[in-house]
HTML snippet that shows the backbone in 3Dmol.js (N, CA, C, O; Angstrom):
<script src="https://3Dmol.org/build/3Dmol-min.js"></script>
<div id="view" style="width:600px;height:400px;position:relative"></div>
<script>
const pdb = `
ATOM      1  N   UNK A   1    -240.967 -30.664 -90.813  1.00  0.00           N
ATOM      2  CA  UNK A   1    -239.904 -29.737 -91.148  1.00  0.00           C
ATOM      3  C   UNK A   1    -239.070 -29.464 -89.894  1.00  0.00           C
ATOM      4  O   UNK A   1    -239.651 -28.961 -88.932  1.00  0.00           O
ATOM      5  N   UNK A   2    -238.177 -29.657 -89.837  1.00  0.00           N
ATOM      6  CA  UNK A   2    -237.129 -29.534 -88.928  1.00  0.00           C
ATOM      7  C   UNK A   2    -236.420 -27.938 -88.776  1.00  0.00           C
ATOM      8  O   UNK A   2    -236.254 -27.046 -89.608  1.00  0.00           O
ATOM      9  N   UNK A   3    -236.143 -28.023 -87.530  1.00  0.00           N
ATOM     10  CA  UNK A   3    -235.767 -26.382 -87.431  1.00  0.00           C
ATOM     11  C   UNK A   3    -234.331 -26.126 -87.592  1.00  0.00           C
ATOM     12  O   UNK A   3    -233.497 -26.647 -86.851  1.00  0.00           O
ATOM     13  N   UNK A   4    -233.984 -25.194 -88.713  1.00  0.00           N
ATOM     14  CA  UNK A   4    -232.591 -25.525 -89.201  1.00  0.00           C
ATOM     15  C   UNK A   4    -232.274 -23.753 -89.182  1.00  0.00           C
ATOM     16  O   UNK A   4    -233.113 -22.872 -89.371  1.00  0.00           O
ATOM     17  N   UNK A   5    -230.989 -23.599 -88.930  1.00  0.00           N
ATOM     18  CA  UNK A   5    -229.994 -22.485 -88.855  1.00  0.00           C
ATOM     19  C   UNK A   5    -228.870 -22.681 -89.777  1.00  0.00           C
ATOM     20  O   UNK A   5    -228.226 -23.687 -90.075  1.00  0.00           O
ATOM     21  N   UNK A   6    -228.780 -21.040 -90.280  1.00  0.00           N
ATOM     22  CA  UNK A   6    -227.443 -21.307 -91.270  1.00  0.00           C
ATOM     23  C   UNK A   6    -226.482 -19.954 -89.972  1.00  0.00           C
ATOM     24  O   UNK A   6    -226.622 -18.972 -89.244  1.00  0.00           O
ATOM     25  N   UNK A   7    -225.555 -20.961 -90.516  1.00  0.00           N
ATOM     26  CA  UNK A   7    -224.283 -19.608 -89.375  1.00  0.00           C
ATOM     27  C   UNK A   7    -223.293 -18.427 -90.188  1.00  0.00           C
ATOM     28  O   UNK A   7    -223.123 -18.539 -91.402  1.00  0.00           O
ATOM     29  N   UNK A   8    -222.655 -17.285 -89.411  1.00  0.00           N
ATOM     30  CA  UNK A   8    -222.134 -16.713 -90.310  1.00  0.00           C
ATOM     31  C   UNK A   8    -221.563 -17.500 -91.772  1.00  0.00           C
ATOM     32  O   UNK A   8    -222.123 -16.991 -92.743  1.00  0.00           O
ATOM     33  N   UNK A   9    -220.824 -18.343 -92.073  1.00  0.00           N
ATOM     34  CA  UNK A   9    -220.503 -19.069 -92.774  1.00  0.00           C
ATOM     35  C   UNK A   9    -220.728 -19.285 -94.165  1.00  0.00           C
ATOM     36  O   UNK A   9    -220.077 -19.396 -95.204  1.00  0.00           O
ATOM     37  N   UNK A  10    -222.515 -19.307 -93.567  1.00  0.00           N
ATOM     38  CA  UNK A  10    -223.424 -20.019 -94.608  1.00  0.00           C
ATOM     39  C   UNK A  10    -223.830 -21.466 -94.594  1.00  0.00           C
ATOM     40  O   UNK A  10    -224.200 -21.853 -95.702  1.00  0.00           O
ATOM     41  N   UNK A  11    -223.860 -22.313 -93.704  1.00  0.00           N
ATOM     42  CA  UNK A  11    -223.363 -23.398 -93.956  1.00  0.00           C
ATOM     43  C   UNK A  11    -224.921 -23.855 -92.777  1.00  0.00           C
ATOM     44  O   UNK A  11    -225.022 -23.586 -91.580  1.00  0.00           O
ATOM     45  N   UNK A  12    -225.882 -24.555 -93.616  1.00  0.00           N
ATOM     46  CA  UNK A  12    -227.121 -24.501 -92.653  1.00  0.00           C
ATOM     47  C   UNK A  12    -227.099 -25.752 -92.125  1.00  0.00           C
ATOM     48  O   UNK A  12    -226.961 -26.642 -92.964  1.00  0.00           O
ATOM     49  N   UNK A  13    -227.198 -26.109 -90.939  1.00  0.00           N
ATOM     50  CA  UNK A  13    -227.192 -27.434 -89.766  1.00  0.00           C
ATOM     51  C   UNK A  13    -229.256 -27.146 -89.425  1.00  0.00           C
ATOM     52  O   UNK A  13    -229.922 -26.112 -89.392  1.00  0.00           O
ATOM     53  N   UNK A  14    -229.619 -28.547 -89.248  1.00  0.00           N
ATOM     54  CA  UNK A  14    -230.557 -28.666 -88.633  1.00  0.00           C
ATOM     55  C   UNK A  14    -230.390 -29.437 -87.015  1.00  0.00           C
ATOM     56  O   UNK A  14    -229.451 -30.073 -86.536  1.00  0.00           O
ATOM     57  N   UNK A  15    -231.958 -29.001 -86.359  1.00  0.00           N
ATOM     58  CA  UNK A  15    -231.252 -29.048 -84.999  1.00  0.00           C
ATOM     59  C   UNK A  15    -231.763 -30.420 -84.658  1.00  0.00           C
ATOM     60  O   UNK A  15    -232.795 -30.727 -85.256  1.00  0.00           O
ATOM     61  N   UNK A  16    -231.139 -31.557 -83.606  1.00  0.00           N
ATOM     62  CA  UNK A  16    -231.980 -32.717 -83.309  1.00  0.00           C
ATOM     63  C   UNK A  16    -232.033 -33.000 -81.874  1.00  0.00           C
ATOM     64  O   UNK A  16    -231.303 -32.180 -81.317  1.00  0.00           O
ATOM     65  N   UNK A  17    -232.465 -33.641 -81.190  1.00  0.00           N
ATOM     66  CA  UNK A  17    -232.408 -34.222 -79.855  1.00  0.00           C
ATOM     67  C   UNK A  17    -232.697 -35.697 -79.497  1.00  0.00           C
ATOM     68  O   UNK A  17    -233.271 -36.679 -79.966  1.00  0.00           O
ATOM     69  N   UNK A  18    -232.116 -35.388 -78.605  1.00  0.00           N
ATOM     70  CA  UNK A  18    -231.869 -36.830 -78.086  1.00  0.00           C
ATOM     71  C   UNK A  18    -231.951 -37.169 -76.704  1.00  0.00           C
ATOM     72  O   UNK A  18    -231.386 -36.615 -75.761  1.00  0.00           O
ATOM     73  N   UNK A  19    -232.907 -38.382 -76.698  1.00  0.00           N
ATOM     74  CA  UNK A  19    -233.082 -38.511 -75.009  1.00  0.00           C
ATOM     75  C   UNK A  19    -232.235 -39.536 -74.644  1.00  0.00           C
ATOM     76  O   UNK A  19    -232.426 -40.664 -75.099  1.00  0.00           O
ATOM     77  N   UNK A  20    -230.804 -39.170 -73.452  1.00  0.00           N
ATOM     78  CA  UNK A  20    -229.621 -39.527 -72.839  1.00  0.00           C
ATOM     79  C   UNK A  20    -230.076 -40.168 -71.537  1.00  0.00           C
ATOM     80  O   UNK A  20    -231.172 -39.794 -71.119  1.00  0.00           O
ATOM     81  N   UNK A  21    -229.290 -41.238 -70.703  1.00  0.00           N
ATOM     82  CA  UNK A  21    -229.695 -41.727 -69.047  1.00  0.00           C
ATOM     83  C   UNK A  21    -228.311 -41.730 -68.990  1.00  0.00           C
ATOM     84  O   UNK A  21    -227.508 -42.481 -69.543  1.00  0.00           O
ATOM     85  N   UNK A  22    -228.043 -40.246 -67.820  1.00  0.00           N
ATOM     86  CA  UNK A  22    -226.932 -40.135 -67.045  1.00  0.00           C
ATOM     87  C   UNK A  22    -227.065 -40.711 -66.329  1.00  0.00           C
ATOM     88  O   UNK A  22    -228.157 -41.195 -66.029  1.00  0.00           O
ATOM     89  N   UNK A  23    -225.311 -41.033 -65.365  1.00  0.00           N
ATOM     90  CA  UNK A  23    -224.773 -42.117 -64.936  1.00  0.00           C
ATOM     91  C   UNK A  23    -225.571 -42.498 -63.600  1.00  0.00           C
ATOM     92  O   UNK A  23    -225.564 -43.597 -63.046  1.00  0.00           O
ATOM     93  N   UNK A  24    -226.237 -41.382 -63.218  1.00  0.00           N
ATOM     94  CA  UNK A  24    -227.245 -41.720 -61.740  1.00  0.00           C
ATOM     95  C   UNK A  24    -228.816 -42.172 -62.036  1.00  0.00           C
ATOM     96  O   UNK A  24    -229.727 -42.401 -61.240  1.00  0.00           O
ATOM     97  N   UNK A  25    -228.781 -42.214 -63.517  1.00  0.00           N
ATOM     98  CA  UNK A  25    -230.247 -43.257 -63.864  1.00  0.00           C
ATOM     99  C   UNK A  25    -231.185 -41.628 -64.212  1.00  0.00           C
ATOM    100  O   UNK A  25    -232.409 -41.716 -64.118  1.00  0.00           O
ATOM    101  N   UNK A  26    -230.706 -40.503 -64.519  1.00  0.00           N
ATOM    102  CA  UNK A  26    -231.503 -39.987 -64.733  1.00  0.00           C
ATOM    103  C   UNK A  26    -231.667 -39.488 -65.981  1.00  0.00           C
ATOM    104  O   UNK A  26    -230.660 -38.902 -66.380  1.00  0.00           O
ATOM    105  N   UNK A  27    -232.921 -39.519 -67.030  1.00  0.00           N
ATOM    106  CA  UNK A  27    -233.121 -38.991 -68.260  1.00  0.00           C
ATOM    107  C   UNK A  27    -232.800 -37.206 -68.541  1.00  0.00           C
ATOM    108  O   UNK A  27    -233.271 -36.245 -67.932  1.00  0.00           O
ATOM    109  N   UNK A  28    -231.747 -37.239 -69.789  1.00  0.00           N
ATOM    110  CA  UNK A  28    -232.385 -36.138 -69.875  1.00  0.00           C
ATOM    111  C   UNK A  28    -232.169 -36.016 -71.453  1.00  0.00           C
ATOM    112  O   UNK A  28    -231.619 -36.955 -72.028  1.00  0.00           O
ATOM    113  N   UNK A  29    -232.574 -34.911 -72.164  1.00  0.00           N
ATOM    114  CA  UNK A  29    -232.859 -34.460 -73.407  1.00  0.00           C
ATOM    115  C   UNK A  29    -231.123 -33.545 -73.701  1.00  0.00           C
ATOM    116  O   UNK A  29    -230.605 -32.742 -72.925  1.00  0.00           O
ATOM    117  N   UNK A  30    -230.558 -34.029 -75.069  1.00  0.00           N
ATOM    118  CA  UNK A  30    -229.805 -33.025 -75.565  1.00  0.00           C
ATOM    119  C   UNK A  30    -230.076 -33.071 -76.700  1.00  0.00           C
ATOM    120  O   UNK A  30    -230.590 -33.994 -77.332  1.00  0.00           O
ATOM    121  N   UNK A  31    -229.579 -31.569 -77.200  1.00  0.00           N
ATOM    122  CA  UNK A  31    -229.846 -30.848 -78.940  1.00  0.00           C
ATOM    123  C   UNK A  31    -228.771 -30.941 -79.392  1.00  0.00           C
ATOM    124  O   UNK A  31    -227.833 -30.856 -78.599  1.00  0.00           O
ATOM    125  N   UNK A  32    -228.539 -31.112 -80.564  1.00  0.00           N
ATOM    126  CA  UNK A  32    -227.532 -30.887 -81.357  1.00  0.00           C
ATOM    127  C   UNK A  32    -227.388 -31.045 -82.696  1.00  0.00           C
ATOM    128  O   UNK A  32    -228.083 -31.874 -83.282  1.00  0.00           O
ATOM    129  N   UNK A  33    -226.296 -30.129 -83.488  1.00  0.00           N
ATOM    130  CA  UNK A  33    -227.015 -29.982 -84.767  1.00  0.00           C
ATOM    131  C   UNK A  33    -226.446 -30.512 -85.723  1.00  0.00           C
ATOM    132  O   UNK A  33    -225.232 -30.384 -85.561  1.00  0.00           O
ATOM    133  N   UNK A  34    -226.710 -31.110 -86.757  1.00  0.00           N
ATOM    134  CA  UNK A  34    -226.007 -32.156 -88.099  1.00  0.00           C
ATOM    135  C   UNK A  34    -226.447 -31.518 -89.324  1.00  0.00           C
ATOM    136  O   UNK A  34    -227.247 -30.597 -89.156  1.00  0.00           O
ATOM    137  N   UNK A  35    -226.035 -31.854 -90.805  1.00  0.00           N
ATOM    138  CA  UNK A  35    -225.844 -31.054 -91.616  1.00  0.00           C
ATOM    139  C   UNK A  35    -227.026 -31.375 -92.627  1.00  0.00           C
ATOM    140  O   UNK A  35    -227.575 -30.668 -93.473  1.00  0.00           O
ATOM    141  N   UNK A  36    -227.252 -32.880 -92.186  1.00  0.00           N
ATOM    142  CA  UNK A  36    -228.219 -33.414 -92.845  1.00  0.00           C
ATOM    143  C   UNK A  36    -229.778 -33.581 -91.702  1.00  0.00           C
ATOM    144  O   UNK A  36    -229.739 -33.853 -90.502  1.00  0.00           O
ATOM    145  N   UNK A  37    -231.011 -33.325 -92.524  1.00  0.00           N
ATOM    146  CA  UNK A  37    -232.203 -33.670 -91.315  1.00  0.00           C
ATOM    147  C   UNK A  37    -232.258 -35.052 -91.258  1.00  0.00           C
ATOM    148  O   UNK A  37    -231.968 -35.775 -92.211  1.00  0.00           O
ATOM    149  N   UNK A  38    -232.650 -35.474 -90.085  1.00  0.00           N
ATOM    150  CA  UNK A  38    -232.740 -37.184 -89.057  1.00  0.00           C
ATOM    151  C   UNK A  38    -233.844 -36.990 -89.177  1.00  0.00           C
ATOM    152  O   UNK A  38    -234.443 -36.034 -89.670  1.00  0.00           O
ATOM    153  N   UNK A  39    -234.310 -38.237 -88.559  1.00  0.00           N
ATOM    154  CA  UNK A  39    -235.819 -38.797 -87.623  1.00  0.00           C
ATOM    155  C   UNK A  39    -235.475 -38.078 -86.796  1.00  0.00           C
ATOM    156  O   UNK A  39    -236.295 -37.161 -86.805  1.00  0.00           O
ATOM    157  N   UNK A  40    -234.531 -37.849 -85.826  1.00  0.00           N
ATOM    158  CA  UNK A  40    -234.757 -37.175 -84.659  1.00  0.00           C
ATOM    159  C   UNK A  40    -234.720 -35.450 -84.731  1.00  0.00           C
ATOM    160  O   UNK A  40    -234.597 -34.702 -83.762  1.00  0.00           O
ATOM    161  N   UNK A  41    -234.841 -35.116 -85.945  1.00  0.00           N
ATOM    162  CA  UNK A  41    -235.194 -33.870 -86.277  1.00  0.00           C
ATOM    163  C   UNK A  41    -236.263 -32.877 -84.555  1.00  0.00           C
ATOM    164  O   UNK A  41    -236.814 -33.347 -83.559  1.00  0.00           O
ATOM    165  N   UNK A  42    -236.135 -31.970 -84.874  1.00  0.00           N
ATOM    166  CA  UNK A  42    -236.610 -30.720 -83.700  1.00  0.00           C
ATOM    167  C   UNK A  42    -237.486 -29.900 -84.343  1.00  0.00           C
ATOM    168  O   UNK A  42    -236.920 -29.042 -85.019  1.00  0.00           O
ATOM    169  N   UNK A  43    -238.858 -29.868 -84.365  1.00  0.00           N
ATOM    170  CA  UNK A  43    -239.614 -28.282 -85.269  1.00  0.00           C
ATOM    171  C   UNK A  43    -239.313 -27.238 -85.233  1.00  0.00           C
ATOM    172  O   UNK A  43    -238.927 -26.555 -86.182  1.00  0.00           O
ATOM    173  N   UNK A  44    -239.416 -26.972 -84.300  1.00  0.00           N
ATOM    174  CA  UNK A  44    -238.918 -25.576 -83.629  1.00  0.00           C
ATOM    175  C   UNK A  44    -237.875 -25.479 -82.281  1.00  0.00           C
ATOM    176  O   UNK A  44    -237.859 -26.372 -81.435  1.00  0.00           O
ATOM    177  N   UNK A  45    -237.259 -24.618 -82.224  1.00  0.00           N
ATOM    178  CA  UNK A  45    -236.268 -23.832 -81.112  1.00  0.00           C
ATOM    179  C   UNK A  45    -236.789 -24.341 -79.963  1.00  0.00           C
ATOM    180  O   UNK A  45    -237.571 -23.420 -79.731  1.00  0.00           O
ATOM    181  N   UNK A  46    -236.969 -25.184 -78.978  1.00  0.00           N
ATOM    182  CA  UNK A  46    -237.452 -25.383 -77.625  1.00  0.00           C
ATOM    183  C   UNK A  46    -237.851 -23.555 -76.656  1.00  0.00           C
ATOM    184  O   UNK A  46    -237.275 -22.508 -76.952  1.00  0.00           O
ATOM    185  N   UNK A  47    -238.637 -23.654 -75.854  1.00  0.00           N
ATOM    186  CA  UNK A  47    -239.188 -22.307 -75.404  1.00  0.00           C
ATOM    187  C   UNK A  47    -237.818 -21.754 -74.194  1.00  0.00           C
ATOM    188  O   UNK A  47    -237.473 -22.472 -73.255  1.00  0.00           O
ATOM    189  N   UNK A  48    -237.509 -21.069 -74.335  1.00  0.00           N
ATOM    190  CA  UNK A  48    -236.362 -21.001 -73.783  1.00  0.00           C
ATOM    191  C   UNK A  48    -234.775 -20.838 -73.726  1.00  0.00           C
ATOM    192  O   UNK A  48    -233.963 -20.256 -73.007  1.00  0.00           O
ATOM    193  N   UNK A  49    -234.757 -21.595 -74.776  1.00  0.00           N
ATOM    194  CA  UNK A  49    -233.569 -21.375 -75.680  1.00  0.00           C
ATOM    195  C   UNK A  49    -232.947 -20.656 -76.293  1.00  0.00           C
ATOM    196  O   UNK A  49    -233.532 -19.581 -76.422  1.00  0.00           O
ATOM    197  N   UNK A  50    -231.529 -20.713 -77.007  1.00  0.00           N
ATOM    198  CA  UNK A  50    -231.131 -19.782 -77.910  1.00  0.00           C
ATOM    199  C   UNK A  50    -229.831 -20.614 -78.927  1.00  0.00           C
ATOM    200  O   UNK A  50    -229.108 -21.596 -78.758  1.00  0.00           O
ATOM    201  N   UNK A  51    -230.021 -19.643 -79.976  1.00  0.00           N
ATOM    202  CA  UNK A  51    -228.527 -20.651 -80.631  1.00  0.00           C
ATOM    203  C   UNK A  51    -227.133 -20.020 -80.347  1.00  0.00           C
ATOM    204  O   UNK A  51    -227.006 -18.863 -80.748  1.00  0.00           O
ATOM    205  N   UNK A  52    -226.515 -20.349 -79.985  1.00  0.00           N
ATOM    206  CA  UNK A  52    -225.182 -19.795 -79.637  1.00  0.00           C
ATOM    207  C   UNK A  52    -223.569 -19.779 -81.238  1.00  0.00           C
ATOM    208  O   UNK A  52    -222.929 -20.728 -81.691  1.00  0.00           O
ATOM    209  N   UNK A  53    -223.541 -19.139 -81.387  1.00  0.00           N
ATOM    210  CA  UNK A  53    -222.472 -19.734 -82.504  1.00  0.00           C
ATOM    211  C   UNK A  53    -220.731 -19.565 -82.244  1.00  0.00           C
ATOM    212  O   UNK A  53    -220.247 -18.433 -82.224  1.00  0.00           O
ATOM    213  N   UNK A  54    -220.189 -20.328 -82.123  1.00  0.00           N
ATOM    214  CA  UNK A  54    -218.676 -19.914 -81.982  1.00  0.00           C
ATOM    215  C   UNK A  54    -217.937 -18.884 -82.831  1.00  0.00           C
ATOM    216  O   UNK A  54    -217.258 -19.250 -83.790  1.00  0.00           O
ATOM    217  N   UNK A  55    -218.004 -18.188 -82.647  1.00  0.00           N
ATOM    218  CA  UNK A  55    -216.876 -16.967 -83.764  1.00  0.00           C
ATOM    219  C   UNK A  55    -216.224 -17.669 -84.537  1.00  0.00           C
ATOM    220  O   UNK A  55    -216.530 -17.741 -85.727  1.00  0.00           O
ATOM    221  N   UNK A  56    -214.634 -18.685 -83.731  1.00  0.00           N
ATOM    222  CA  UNK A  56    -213.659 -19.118 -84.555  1.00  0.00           C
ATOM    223  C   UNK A  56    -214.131 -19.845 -85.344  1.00  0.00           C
ATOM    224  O   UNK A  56    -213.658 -19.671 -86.467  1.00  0.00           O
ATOM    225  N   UNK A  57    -215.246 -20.993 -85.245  1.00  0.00           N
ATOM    226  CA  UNK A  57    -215.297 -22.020 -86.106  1.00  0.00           C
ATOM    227  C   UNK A  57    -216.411 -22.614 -86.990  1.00  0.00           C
ATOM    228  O   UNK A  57    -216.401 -23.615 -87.706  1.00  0.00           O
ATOM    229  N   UNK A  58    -217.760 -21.346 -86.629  1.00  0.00           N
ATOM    230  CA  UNK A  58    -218.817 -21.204 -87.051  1.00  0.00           C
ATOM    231  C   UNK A  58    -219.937 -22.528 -86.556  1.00  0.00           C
ATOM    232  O   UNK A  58    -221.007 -22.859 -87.068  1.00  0.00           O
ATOM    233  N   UNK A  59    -219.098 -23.182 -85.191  1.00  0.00           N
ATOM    234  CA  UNK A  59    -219.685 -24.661 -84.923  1.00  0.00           C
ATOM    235  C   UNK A  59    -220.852 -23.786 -83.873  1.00  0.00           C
ATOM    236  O   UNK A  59    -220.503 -22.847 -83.158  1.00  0.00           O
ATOM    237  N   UNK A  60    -222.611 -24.430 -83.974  1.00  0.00           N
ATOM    238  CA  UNK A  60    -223.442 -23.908 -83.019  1.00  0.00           C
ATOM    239  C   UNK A  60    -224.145 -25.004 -82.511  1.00  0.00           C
ATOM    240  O   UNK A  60    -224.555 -26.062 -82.987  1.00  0.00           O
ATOM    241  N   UNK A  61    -224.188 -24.168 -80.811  1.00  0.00           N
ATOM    242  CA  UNK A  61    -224.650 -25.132 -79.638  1.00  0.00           C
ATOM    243  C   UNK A  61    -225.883 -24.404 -79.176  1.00  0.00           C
ATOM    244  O   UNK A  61    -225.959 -23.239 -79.565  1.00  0.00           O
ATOM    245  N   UNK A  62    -226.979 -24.908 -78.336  1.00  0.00           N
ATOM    246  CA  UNK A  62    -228.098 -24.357 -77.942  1.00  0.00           C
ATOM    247  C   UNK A  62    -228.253 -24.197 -76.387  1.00  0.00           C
ATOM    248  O   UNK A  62    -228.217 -25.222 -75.706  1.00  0.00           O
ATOM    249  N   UNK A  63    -228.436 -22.886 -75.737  1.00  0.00           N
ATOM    250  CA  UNK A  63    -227.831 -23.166 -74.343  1.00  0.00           C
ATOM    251  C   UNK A  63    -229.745 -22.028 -73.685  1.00  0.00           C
ATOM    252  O   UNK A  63    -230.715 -21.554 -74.275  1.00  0.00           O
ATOM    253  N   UNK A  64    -229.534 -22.073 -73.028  1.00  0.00           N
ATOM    254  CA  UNK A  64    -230.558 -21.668 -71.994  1.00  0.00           C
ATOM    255  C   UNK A  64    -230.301 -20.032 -71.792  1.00  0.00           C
ATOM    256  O   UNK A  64    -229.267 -19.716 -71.203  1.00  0.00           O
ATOM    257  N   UNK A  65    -231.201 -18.972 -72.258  1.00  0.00           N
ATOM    258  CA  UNK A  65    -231.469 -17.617 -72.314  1.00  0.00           C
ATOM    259  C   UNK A  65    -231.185 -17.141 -71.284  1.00  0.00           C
ATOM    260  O   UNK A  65    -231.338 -15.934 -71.099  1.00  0.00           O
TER     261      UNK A  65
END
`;
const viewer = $3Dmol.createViewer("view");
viewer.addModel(pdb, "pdb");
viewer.setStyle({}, {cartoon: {color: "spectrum"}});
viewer.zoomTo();
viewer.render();
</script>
């Protein structure tokens, strides 16, 4: 089960991640959320985290507490 948020809106996104190699060779992990659940689905909220939601456009990003 994938960890999914609905925003003011209503409109529920589940969250996924993805492991990226920036341009100096180094790995790292980003989240981000789609409307439908992936394989690369997320269980839960990472420890640390939070969901952020844009006012104007109801679009949400996950940024560090």
């Amino acid at each position: 089960m994938a960890y999914k948020h609905t925003n003011s809106k209503g409109v529920t996104y589940y969250l996924n991640s993805k492991k990226v190699t920036l341009r100096g060779g180094k790995e790292q992990t980003i989240f981000y959320f789609s409307k439908d659940e992936r394989p690369e689905a997320v269980p839960e909220l990472p420890a640390g985290m939070e969901v952020n939601e844009n006012p104007r456009n109801g679009f949400l990003t996950v940024k560090r507490k």
